[in-house]
C-alpha positions as MATLAB code, in Angstrom:
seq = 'XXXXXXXXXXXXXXXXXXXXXXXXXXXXXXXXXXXXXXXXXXXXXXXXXXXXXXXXXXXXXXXXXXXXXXXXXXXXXXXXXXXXXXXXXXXXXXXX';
ca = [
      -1.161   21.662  -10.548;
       2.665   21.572   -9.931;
       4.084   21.659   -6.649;
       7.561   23.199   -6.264;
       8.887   21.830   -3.176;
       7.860   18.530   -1.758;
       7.398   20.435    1.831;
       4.908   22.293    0.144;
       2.554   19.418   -0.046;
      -1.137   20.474    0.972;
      -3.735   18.138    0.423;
      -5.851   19.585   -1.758;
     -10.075   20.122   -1.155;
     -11.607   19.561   -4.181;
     -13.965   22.264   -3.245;
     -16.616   20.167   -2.237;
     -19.053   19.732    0.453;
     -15.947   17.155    2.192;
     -13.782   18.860    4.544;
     -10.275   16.830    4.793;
      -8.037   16.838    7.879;
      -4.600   15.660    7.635;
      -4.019   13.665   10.753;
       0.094   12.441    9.298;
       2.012   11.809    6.326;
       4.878    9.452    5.204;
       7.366    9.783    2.381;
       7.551    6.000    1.146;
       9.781    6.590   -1.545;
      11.730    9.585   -3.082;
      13.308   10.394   -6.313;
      11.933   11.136   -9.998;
       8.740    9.045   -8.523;
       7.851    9.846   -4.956;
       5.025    8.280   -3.223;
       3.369   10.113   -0.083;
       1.525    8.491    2.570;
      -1.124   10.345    4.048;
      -3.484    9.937    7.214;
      -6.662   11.871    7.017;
      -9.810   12.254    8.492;
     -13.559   13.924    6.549;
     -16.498   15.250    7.407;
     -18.827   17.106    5.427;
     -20.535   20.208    6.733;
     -21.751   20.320    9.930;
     -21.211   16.485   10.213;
     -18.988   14.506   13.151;
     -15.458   13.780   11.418;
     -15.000   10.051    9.782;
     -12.285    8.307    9.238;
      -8.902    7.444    9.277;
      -8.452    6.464    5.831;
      -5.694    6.476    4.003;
      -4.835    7.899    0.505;
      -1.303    7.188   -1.013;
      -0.294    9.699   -3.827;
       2.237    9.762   -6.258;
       4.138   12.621   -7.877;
       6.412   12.491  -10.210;
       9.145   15.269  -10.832;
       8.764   17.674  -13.688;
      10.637   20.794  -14.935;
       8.627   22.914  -12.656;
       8.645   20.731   -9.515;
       6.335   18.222   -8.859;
       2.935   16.575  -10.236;
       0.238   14.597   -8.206;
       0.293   11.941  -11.355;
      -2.255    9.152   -9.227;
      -3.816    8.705   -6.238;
      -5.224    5.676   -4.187;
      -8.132    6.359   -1.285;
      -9.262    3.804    1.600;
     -12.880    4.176    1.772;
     -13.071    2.727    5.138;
     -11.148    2.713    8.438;
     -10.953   -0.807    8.817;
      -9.303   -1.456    5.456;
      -6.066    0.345    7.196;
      -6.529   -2.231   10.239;
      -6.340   -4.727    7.483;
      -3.937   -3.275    5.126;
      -1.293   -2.791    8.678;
      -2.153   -6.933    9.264;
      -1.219   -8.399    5.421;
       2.547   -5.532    5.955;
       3.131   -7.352    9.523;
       2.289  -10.478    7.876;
       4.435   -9.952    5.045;
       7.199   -8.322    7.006;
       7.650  -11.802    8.830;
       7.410  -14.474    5.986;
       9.394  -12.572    3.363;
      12.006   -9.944    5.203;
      13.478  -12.086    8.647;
];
């Protein structure tokens, strides 16, 4: 599927039994690649939400517009909580 305008993003339902909530989104990077954070929440049908997890998507620029090339899904909150520890982490021992 090709995406015209990067403010068009939607996350897409795959049609599924999961119903996907975006809770926020982050452009990490921009240009030919661009890589999209996202923040979502799931449930499926009739089920209390789960979640956050996070799925990081990459699109990379075509004639047309744009094309989700690869995508990257959390598959449970507390791999964020971990994932936001190792960035502080990092952030302090290798950009002072």
């Amino acid at each position: 599927m090709i995406i015209h305008d990067l403010d068009d993003l939607v996350l897409e339902q795959d049609g599924g039994e999961w119903e996907v909530e975006e809770l926020g989104r982050s452009v990490l990077s921009e240009g030919p690649w661009t890589v999209v954070a996202y923040l979502v929440r799931m449930r499926a049908e009739d089920s209390p939400w789960q979640g956050p997890f996070l799925w990081l998507h990459r699109y990379q620029r075509v004639k047309q517009g744009w094309k989700l090339m690869s995508r990257f899904m959390t598959t449970e909150p507390g791999q964020i909580v971990k994932l936001a520890k190792s960035l502080q982490k990092w952030d302090q021992e290798f950009f002072p």
